[in-house]
N, C-alpha and C positions, 0 to 999 in steps of 0.2 A: 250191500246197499240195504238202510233199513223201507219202513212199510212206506216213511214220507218222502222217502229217493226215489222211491220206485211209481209213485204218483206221479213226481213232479217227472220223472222221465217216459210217463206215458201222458201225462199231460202235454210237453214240450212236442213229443210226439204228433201227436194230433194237432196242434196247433201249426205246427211245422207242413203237416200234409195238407190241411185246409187253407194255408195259404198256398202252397201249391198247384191243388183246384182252384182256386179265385183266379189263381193265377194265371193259367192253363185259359180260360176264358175271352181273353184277349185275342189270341189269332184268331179260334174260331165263330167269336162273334166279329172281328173286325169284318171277314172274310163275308157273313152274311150281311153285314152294314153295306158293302162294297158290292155287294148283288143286287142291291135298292131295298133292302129294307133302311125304316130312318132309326136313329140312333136310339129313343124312345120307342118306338114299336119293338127292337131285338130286344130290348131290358123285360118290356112287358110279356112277349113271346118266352122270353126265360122263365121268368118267375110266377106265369099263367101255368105254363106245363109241369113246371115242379112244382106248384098248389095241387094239380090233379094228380099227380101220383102220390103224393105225401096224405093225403085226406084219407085215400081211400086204403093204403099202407096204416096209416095210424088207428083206424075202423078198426082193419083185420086184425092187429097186434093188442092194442088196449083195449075195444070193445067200450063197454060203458066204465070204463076205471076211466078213461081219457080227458074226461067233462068235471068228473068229480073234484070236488074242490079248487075247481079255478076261480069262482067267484074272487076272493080277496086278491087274485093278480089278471082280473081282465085291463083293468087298465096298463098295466104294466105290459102286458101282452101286444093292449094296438098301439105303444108307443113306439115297442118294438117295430113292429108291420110298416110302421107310419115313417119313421124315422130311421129305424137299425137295416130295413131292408128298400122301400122306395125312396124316402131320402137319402140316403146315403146315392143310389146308383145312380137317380135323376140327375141330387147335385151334380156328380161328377161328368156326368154326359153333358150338361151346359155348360161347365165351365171347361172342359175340353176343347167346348166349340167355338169358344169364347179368347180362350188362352193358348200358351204352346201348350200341346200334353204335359210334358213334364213338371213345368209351372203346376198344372192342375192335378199331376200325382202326387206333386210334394205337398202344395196343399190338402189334401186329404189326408196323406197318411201325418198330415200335421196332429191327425187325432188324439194319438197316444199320449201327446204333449197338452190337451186337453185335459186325458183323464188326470196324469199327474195331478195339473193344475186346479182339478176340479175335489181332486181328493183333499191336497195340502190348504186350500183358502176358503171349502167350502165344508166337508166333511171334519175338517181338521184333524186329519188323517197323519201320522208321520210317513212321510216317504220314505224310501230305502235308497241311500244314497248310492248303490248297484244299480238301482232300477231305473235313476235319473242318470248317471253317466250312459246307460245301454240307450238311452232313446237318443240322446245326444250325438252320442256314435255311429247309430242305425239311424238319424236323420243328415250326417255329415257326409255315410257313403250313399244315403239315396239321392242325397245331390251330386253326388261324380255319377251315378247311372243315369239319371236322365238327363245332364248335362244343360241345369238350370241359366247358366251363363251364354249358351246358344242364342235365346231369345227371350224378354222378357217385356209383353205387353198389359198392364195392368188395367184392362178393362173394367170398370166398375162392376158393373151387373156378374162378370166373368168372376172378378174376386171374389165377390161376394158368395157364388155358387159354391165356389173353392173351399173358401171356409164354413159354407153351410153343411158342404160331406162330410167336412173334417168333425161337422161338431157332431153330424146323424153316426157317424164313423164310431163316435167317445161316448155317445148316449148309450149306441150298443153296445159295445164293451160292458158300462158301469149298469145296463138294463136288465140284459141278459146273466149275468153274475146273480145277480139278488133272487132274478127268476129259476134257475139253474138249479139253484137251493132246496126248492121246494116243487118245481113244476120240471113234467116228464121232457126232457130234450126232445124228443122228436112233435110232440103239441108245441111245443117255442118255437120250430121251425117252422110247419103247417100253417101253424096260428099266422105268422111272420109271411108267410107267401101269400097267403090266401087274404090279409090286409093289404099288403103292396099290392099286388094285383089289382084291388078293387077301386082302391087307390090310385094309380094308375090307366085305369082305362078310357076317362073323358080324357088326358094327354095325348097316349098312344092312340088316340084313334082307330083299334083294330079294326074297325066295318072299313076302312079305308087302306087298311094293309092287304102290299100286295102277295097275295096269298100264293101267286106262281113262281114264285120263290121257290118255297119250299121242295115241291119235286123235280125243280132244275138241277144242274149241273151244276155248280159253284165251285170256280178255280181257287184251291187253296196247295198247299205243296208242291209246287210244281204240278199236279195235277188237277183231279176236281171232286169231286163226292157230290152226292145230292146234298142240299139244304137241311132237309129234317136229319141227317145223320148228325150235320153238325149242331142243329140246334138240339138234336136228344143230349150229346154231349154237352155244350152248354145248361142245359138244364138238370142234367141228373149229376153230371160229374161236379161239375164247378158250380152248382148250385145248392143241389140238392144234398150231395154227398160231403161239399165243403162245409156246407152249414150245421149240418150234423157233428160232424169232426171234430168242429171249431168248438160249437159249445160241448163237447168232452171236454177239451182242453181248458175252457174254462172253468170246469167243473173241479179242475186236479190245480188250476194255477191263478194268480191274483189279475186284477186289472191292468196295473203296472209292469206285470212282468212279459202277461198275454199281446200287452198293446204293443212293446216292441218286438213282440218276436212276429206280429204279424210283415215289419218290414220285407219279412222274407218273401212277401206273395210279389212286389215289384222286382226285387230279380229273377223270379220264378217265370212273372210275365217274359220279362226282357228275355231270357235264354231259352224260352219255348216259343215265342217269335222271332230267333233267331236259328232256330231248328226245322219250324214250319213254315214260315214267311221268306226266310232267309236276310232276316233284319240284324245285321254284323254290328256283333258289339265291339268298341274303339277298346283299348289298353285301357281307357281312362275310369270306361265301364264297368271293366273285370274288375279293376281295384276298388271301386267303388260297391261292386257287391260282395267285396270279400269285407270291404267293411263292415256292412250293412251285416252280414254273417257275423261278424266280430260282435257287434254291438249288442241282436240279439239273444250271443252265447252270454254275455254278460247280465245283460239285466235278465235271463231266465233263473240265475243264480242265487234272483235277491232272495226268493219267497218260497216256501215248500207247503202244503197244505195235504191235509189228509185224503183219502182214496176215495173214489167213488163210484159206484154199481156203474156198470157195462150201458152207455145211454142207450143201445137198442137191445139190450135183451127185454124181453118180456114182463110185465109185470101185471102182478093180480087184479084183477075189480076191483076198485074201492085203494088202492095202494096210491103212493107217491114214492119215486124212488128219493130217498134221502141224497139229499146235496154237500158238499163240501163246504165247512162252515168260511168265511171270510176271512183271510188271513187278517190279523190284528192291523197289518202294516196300510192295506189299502184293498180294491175289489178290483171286474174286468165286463164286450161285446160288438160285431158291426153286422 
């Protein structure tokens, strides 16, 4: 395997494990939803606590290298915050609320199908015709997993939220790419919590969150754990450690190729909810996430892009670690 096989198979990697975390998410914030916190107060509670550990993590590792040369991407930075991490989670929690789940999964992960579209009509980008059969594929089995045909009410306000993840979903992808490049992964994540957050808090209401939660009891696996165990998990694993991950992955693979292989984080959910929750997937399920697997082994196939420094190893004052240039074919963030 040469130097750009071996990218793209650490790339695929990390993308692969990051939707995992994302994915992982699911039970144990349902579980805290289901103890009374509201659906917006758990996002904010997430993405509050992995702000405070990421700030003071990226302190201790960059130091004053961390600041340097962000001016020419602050913007790029709070659109990420604004869009790639609170819009995206908001949308999807109203239109959840609004719609069946599944409705409102497939609407989001309708993202990928944006970025295509955003690269081919707006970019004028050529696509990689791998890249568009794998979304195709990976959006064909994530409709047999969440079993879109069960129920389908199309609430206005609810659609609309639906497609507004989908698009926070496609900005990050294509935001995060460009940033990736030139700006340290772990400040794109920090930067990205610490805007949603702030973002965030006239919604969540936390002076009104009820804060006894946290060191209760919460039934989840058949048994119960305190709150803050699960919310630390929520926050560092499937937050903090996904977001990380993800943008490696973005770093070693293109927009097109990243966007479907994130399919993988809705089977991840489904079979880690039915491990912990004990939520039984149908026949119809299994096949539908072997698709969803099929699809994005396929479009991970289209793009190979050269290697890129280790996003959390250490780097000097005054550095940027160098990014993985844009494959010619198209780019990739949520």
């Amino acid at each position: 395997m040469g130097e750009a096989g071996r990218a793209r198979a650490w790339g695929v990697g990390f993308a692969v494990f990051s939707s995992i975390c994302f994915g992982a998410s699911g039970p144990f914030g349902k579980a805290l939803i289901e103890a009374g916190l509201g659906p917006l107060q758990a996002v904010w509670l997430r993405i509050a606590v992995a702000a405070m550990v990421l700030v003071p993590v990226i302190v201790a590792l960059r130091g004053r290298g961390a600041a340097r040369g962000l001016r020419p991407h602050l913007g790029g930075l709070a659109l990420n915050g604004l869009a790639g991490v609170a819009g995206c989670q908001a949308c999807y929690f109203v239109a959840a609320s609004r719609l069946p789940v599944g409705v409102a999964i497939l609407l989001e992960f309708s993202g990928p199908v944006m970025v295509l579209a955003w690269l081919r009509f707006v970019r004028r980008a050529p696509v990689h015709r791998t890249a568009a059969t794998g979304v195709v594929v990976a959006m064909t089995g994530l409709a047999l997993v969440v079993q879109v045909w069960t129920g389908l009410s199309l609430d206005p306000l609810g659609l609309a939220a639906g497609i507004g993840a989908a698009a926070c979903q496609a900005s990050y992808f294509l935001v995060v790419e460009r940033l990736a490049a030139d700006v340290d992964p772990l400040v794109i994540t920090g930067s990205g919590m610490l805007v949603a957050a702030v973002v965030l808090t006239p919604l969540a209401a936390p002076w009104a969150l009820p804060w006894d939660v946290l060191p209760a009891r919460v039934p989840v696996a058949g048994g119960s754990a305190p709150g803050w165990t699960l919310l630390a998990w929520v926050a560092l694993v499937s937050t903090v450690l996904a977001y990380i991950t993800g943008i490696a992955g973005l770093r070693r693979l293109s927009a097109q190729v990243g966007g479907a292989i994130c399919y993988t984080e809705a089977v991840a959910a489904t079979l880690i909810a039915w491990a912990v929750l004990g939520e039984r997937l149908t026949p119809v399920q299994m096949i539908g996430g072997a698709v969803v697997l099929v699809g994005a082994y396929i479009a991970q196939r289209a793009v190979a892009v050269p290697a890129a420094p280790d996003p959390i190893a250490p780097v000097p004052d005054g550095a940027v670690p160098a990014g993985a240039a844009v494959a010619a074919s198209g780019s990739r963030g949520r």
